[in-house]
N, C-alpha and C positions, 0 to 999 in steps of 0.2 A: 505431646499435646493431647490435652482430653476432649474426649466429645464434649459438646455445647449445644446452646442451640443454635438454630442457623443462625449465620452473622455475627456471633460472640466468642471469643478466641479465648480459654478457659488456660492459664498457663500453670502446672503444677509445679513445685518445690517440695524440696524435700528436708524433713529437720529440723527448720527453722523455727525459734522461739515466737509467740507475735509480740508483735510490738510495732507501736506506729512508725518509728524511726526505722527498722527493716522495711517496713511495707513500702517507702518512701524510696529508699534507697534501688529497691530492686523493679519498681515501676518508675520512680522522678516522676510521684504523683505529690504535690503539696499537702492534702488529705484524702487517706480513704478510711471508711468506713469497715470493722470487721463484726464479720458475725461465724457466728457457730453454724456448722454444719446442718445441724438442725432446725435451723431457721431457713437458711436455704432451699430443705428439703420443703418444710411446709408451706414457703413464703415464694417459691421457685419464679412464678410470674411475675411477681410485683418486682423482686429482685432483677431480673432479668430487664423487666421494664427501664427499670434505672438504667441498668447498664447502657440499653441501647439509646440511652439518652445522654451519657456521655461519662457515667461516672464508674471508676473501679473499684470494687469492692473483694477485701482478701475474706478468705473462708479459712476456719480453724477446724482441726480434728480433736476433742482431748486437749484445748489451750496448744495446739502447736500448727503453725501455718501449715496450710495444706494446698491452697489453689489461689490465687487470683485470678476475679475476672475482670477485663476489660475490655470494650467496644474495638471492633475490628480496625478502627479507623484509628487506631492507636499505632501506628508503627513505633519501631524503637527512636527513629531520628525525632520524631515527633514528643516521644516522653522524654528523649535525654534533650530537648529545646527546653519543655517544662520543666525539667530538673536544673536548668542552665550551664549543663555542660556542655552544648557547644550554641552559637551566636551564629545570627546573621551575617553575611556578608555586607563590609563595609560601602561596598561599590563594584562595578564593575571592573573588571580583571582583563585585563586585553594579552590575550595568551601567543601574539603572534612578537609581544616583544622579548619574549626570554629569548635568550639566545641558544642556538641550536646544538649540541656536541656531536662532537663526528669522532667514532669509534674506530678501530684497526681491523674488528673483528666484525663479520654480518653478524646479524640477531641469529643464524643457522647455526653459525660456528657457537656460539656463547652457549644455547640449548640443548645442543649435542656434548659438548664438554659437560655443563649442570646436569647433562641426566645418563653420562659417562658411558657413550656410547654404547649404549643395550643392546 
């Protein structure tokens, strides 16, 4: 993670060609906005400003991604809702009717065998 400013979670990558369809893919942002590095540099506040208003924008080095920014309030569950990989729950789930399995072995015994008695 790179420094930001406060509140702005700066994520770098490495390599990538730009392209909207990348930018899309790696936030499950619908659209973002890319600029060069050097608009960034010059434009830093107004840029910023955006940001913490909700929107992500990818940053280029030399035509090759180099960072997206996004507002902190972005978790990943939250981008991959916007991107619609995963959905609401349909309802509520009442977890006391699964039925219970009952093992031969404690959870001790199973732990110590997985980490082969050290």
């Amino acid at each position: 993670m790179a420094r930001g400013a406060p509140g702005v979670r700066v994520t770098l990558s490495r390599s990538l060609n730009v392209d909207a369809t990348i930018a899309t893919v790696i936030e499950g942002i619908t659209h973002m906005d890319t600029i060069p590095h050097r608009e960034l540099r010059n434009h830093s506040s107004e840029i910023l400003a955006r940001v913490s208003r909700g929107e992500s924008i990818a940053v280029t080095n030399h035509g090759t991604l180099a960072a997206i920014i996004s507002p902190p309030t972005s978790s990943p569950l939250e981008r991959a809702r916007r991107a619609g990989r995963v959905r609401e729950p349909r309802g509520r789930v009442d977890l006391t009717t699964i039925r219970r399995v009952q093992l031969r072995e404690t959870s001790q015994e199973i732990l110590a065998d997985l980490r082969g008695d050290r």
